[in-house]
Each structure stands twice: as C-alpha cells, then as structure tokens.
KEDRENVO-952487 format. One line per 4 residues: their letters; for each residue x, y, z of C-alpha. Coordinates in pm, 1 decimal. Example, Ala and Ser with C-alpha at 12.3 -4.5 7.8 and 13.67 -1.06 7.14 Angstrom:
as	1230.0/-450.0/780.0 | 1367.0/-106.0/714.0
//
This chain:
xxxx	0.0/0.0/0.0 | 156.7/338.3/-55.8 | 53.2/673.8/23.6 | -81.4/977.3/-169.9
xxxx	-179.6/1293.4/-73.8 | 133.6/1395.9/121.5 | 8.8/1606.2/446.0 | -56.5/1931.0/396.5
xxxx	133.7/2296.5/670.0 | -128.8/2284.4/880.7 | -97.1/1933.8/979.2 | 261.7/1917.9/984.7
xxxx	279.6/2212.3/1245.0 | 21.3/2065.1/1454.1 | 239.8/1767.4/1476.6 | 523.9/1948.0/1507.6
xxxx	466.2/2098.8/1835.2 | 436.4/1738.0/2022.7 | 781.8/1656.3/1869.2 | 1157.0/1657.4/2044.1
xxxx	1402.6/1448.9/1796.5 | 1737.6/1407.0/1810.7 | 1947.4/1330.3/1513.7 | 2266.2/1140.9/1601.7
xxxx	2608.9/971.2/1354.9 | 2750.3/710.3/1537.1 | 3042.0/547.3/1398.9 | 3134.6/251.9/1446.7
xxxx	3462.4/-8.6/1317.9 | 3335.2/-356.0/1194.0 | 3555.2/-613.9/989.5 | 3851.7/-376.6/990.5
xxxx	3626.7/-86.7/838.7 | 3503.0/235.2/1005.5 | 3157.9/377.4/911.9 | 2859.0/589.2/1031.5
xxxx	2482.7/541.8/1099.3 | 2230.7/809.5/1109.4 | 2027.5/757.1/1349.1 | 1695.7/945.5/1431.6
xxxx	1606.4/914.4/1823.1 | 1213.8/973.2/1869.2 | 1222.6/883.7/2239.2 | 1212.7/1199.8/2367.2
xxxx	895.3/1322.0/2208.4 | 527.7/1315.3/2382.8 | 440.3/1016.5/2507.8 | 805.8/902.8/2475.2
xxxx	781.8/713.1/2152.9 | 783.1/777.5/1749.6 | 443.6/646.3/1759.2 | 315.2/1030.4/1866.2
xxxx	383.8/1075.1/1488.8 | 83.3/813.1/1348.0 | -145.0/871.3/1662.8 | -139.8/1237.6/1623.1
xxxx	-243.6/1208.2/1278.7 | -490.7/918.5/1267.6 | -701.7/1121.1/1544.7 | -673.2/1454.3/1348.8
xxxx	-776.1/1335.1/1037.4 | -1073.4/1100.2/1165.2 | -1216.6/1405.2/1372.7 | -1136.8/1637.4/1064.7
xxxx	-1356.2/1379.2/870.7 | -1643.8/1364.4/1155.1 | -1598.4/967.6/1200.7 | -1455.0/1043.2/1568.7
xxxx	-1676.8/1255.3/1827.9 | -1576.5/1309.9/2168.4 | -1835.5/1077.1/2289.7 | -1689.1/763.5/2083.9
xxxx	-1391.5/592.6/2277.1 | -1073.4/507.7/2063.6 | -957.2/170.6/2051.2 | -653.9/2.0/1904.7
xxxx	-443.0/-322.0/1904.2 | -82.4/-278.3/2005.6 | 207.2/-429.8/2155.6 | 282.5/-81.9/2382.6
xxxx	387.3/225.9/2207.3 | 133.1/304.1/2008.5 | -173.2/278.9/2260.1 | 45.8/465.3/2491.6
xxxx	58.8/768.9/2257.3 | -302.0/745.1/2165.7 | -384.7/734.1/2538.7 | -176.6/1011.2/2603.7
xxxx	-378.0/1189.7/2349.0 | -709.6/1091.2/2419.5 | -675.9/1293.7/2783.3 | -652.4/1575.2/2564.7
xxxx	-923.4/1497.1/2352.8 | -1177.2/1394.6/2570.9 | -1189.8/1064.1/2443.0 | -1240.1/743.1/2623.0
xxxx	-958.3/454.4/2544.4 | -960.1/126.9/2492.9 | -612.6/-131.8/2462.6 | -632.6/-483.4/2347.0
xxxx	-296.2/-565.7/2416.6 | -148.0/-938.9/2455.4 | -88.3/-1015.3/2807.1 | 323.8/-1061.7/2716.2
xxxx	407.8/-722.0/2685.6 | 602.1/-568.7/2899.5 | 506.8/-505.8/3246.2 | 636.6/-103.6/3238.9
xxxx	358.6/-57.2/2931.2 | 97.8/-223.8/3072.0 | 161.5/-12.6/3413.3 | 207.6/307.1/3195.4
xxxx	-106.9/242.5/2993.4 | -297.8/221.1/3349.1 | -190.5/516.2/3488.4 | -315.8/686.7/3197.1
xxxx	-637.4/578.6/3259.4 | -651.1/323.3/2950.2 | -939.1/65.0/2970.4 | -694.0/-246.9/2940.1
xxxx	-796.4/-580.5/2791.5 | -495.6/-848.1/2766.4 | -539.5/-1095.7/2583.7 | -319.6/-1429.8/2510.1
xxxx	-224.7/-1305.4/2143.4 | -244.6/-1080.3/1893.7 | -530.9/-1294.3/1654.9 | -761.8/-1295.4/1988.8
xxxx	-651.1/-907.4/2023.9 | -764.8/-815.7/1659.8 | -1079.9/-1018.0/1724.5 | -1224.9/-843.2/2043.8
xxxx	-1096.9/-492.5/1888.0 | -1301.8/-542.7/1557.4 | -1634.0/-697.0/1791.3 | -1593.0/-331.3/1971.7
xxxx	-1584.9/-166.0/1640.7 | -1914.2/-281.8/1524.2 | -2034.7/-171.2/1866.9 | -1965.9/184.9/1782.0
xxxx	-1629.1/238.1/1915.8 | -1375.8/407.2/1683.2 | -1073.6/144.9/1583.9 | -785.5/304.9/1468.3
xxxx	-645.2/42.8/1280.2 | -290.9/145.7/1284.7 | -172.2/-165.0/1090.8 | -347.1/-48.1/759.5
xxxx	-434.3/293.2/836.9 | -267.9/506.7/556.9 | -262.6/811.4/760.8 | -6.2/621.4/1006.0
xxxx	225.0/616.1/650.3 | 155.1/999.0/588.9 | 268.2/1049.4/946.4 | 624.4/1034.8/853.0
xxxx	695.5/1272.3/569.0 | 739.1/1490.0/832.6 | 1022.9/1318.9/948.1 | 1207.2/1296.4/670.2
xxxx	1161.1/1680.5/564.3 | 1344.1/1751.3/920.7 | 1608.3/1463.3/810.0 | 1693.0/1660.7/564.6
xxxx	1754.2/1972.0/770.8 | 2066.8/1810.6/892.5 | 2192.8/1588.7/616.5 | 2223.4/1560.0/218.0
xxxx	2324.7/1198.5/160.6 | 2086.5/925.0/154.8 | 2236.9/607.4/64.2 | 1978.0/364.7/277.8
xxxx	1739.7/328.9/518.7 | 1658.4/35.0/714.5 | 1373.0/-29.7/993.5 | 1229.8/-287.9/1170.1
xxxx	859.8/-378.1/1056.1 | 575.8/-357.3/1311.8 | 281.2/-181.5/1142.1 | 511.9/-109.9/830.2
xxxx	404.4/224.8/827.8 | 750.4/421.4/927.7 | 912.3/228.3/676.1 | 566.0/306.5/443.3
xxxx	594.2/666.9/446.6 | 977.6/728.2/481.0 | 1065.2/457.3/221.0 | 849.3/615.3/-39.8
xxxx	987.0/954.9/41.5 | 1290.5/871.1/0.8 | 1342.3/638.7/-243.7 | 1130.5/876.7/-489.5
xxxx	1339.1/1154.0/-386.2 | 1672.0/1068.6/-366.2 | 1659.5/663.2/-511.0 | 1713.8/546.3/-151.7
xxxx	1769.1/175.9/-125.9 | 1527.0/39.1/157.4 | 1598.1/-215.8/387.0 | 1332.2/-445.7/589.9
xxxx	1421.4/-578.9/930.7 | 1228.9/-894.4/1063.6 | 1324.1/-1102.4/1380.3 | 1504.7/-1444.0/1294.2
xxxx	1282.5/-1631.6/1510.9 | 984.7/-1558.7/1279.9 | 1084.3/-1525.6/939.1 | 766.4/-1334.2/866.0
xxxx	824.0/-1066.5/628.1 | 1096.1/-1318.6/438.5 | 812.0/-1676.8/393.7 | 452.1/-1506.2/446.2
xxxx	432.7/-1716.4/793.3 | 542.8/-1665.9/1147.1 | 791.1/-1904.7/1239.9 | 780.3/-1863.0/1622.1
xxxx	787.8/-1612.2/1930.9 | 1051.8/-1338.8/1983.2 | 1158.9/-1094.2/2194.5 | 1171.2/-800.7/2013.8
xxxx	858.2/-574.3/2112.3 | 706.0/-384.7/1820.4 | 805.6/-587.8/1586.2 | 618.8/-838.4/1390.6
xxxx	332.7/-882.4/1532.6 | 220.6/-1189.7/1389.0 | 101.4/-1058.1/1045.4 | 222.6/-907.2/816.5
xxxx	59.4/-568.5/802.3 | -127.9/-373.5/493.0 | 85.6/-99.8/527.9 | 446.5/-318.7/458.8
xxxx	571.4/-203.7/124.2 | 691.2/-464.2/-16.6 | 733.7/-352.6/-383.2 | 990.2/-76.3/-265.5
xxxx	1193.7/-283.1/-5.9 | 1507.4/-390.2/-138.1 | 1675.0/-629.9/83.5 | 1527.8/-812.2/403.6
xxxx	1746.1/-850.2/736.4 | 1685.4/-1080.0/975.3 | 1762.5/-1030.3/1340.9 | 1834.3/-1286.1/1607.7
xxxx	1636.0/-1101.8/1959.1 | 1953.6/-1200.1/2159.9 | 2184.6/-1023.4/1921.5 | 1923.0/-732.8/1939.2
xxxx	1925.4/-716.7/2309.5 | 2320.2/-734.4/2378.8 | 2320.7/-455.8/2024.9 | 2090.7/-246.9/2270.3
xxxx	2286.5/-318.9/2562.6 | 2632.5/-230.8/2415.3 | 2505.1/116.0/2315.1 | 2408.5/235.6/2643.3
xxxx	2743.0/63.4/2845.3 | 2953.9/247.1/2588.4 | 2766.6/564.3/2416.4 | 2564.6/581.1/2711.7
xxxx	2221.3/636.3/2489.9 | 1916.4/353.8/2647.2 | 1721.8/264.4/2364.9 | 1435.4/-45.5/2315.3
xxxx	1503.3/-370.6/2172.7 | 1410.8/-275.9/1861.5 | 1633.1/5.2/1792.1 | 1918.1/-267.6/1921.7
xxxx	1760.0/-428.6/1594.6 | 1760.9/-131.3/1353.0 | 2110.9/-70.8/1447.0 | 2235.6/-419.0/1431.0
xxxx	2114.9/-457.3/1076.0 | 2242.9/-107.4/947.4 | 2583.8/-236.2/1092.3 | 2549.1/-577.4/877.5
xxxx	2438.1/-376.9/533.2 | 2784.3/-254.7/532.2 | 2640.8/114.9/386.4 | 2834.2/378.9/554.9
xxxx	2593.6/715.7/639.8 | 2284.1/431.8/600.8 | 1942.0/582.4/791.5 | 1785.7/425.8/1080.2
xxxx	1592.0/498.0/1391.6 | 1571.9/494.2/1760.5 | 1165.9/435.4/1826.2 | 1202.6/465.3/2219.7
xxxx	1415.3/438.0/2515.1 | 1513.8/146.3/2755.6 | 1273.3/291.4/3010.2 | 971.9/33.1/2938.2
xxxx	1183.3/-300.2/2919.8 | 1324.3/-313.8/3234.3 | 1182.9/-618.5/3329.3 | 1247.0/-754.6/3026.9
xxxx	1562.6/-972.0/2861.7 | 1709.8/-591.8/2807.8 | 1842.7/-640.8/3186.0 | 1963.5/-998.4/3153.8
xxxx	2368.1/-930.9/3145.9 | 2432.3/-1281.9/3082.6 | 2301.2/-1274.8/2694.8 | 2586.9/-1284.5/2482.9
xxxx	2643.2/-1237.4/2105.7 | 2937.3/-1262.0/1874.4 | 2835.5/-1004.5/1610.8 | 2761.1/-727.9/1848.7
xxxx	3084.5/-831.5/2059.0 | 3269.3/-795.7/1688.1 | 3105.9/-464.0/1655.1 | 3339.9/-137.1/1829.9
xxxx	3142.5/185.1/1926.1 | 3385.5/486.0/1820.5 | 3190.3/772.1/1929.5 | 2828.5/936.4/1892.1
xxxx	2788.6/1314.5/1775.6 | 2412.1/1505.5/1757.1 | 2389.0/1671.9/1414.2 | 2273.4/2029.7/1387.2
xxx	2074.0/2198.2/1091.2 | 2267.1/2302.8/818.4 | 2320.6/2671.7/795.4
//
C-alpha cells in the first residue's frame, strides 16, 4: 500500500509541536572498516515514543472527517507504544480509550497504559486481540487500525523533511517492521526523492516478512506482530534482514554501556542490521528508550552475542541543521 496525498502545513505544524528528535552519527569499526549510521532518536517526544507521529495524525484526520466525536472511545491493538501515545492523546481529547494488548508485553507498558487511565484488555495473542478490537468496532467504538491505516504512513513525511535539515546523503534506510508504516511513508519519500535503497528488518525467530508465515515467538517488542501488516511495502523494499532477539538485546545493551544512549530492543535491531548492510551514512531509527523493558531480557547481562561483541562503538555526535 503506498501513500498519496502527502500532508498538507497545517498538519505538519500541529504535529510538530508534540515533537523533540534528536538526530545522532555514530560510527562505528566492523571487519577492519570504520563507518557511520544516522540515526533518528524519537524517544524523547510526547508520550516518549515515534508512535506520537501516526497517533497524532490518525485522530486529526478522523475528527477532521467527523468519524470520531468526543463521545466515541478510541480503541486500538498494540504491543505498547502506540496505545500509549493514543492514550496520552485521548486525555486531551476527551476521548475514552480502549487497549487490546497481549498479556506478554512488557510489564512497564501495561503499568504506563494504566496510569493513563486506559481501559486495558490483555489478551493471550495478537489474533484474539484483533478479534475483540473489531467486535468493539461494530459496537460503535472508533478502531484506529494502525496496521493499515494510511494516515499512520503519511505520518512520517514529516520526518524525513526535518532529516533533511541536517543531512544531504541518503544512501539507505533500514527499519524494523511492526505496522510497516515508518518504513511506508519514509521509504516512499525517500526512495522517490533521492533513489534510496530500503531495507526491511524482521526477527530471525519468525521469518515473517521473508516466507509469508510466522515461524515462532521473539523478543523483540514492536516488531512483527504476527502478520504481516497492509501498510508493509513490499514492492519498494530492497533487501530483508533478519535479526536474532539475543543479538538485538546485547546490540541495545552495548550502546548504552559504551555511548551511554538507552534505547528499546528494537532500535538494538535497527542498528544491528544497518551495521550488517555494510552502507556507511545508512538511515535508521531509535523508536524509544530502555525505560519500558526493564523487566524484560534488556536487563539480563548474561546474553551474549558474537556479532555485536565484533562490533566497536567509536563515538556518537548530535547533528545540527545546516546553515
């Protein structure tokens, strides 16, 4: 699915305001060679996530459009992030919320969801998840649908029009796949733009994105969430990467012991596989901070991994706009 319609001024500075990113090159010596990643850090925006980005804008546009009234409570399906944004949201709003959620997500997003007043149902997967959500939507309540919700896509041109405030060479860009839309509206962007080559990330332990089927369970939160979603584009990805969660982890772990940045699982992933693509100045993105996984494998010490022990941290600068 690919986007159209690229979001107007007025939207962009409305979701402007909610936004605090940090653009960071790390370098980094692997196989004898040093090289740089670009890295965008969303963690420090509202609601401490990117997905502020696709919540904003989903809720903007379906109020704009008169499907969403204050008196119709929000629902969605998500492994954390993004029902934490849209809660965070709906207190502005007015808006009641609802989070199907599987019951093996981590304990700091369940407790962060419930302090923001979130109506909480946990269920034992994501299928059962999508099922209850979809049985609430044809009672009236308005379902997001963040997996195949184009506006989630759209969300992210505004991303890459500040990317470009602080760099001119896009070689690649490679993300981890949850809803597919980040990679969606980015990948279009700027592979139409500049002929980026885009780069899919899937954990090993599933295979998804690389056979059509999930292999297994993993460890890596946010990521393939058992489907693969309407909003992957698949005709512009170039190259799939599969991650192993334990490399992930220690990839995560190794970049707060020695750049002293705490990032999620899943931007362990991102920056794993831009490390094994081998493109120096290759795009990627931090979607959140270590704060939510503490009582996950993110705290296990023990975990080791050859590739990420092969892998030497040389130093991490932010990058300012260009004059």
């Amino acid at each position: 699915m690919s986007y159209t319609n690229i979001s107007g001024d007025k939207m962009e500075k409305k979701q402007e305001k909610l936004l605090n990113s940090i653009f960071y090159q790390i370098d980094y010596l692997y196989k004898g060679k040093q090289k740089k990643v670009i890295v965008c850090d969303e963690s420090k925006n509202l609601s401490g996530s990117i997905k502020i980005r696709p919540a904003k804008r989903i809720l903007d546009e379906a109020y704009k459009k008169g499907v969403l009234t204050k008196d119709k409570p929000i629902c969605e399906v998500t492994s954390g992030n993004m029902g934490i944004a849209l809660a965070t949201l709906a207190k502005a709003y007015g808006n009641r919320i609802i989070i199907c959620m599987p019951k093996f997500a981590s304990k700091e997003r369940i407790d962060i969801l419930k302090q923001l007043g979130a109506k909480l149902i946990l269920t034992e997967s994501f299928d059962e998840a999508f099922i209850i959500a979809k049985k609430l939507e044809e009672k009236g309540v308005f379902l997001t649908r963040q997996f195949e919700n184009i506006d989630n896509a759209k969300s992210y041109i505004l991303l890459c029009k500040d990317l470009e405030k602080y760099i001119s060479f896009f070689p690649a860009l490679i993300l981890g796949v949850g809803t597919g839309g980040t990679l969606n509206g980015m990948g279009h962007f700027l592979k139409n733009k500049y002929q980026t080559e885009i780069y899919a990330i899937e954990p090993l332990q599933t295979l998804i994105l690389s056979t059509g089927i999930s292999h297994g369970k993993h460890r890596i939160e946010g990521l393939s969430d058992g489907l693969i979603p309407k909003l992957y584009p698949k005709e512009i990805v170039d190259k799939i990467y599969s991650i192993d969660d334990t490399d992930a982890i220690c990839m995560a772990q190794k970049l707060k012991e020695t750049l002293g940045i705490g990032v999620g699982i899943s931007s362990g992933a991102n920056f794993l596989g831009a490390v094994l693509t081998g493109v120096d100045g290759i795009i990627t993105i931090f979607a959140d901070d270590d704060t939510k996984y503490q009582s996950t494998d993110l705290t296990n010490f023990t975990l080791k991994s050859k590739i990420v022990d092969d892998i030497k941290l040389l130093s991490i600068k932010q990058l300012y706009k260009n004059k």
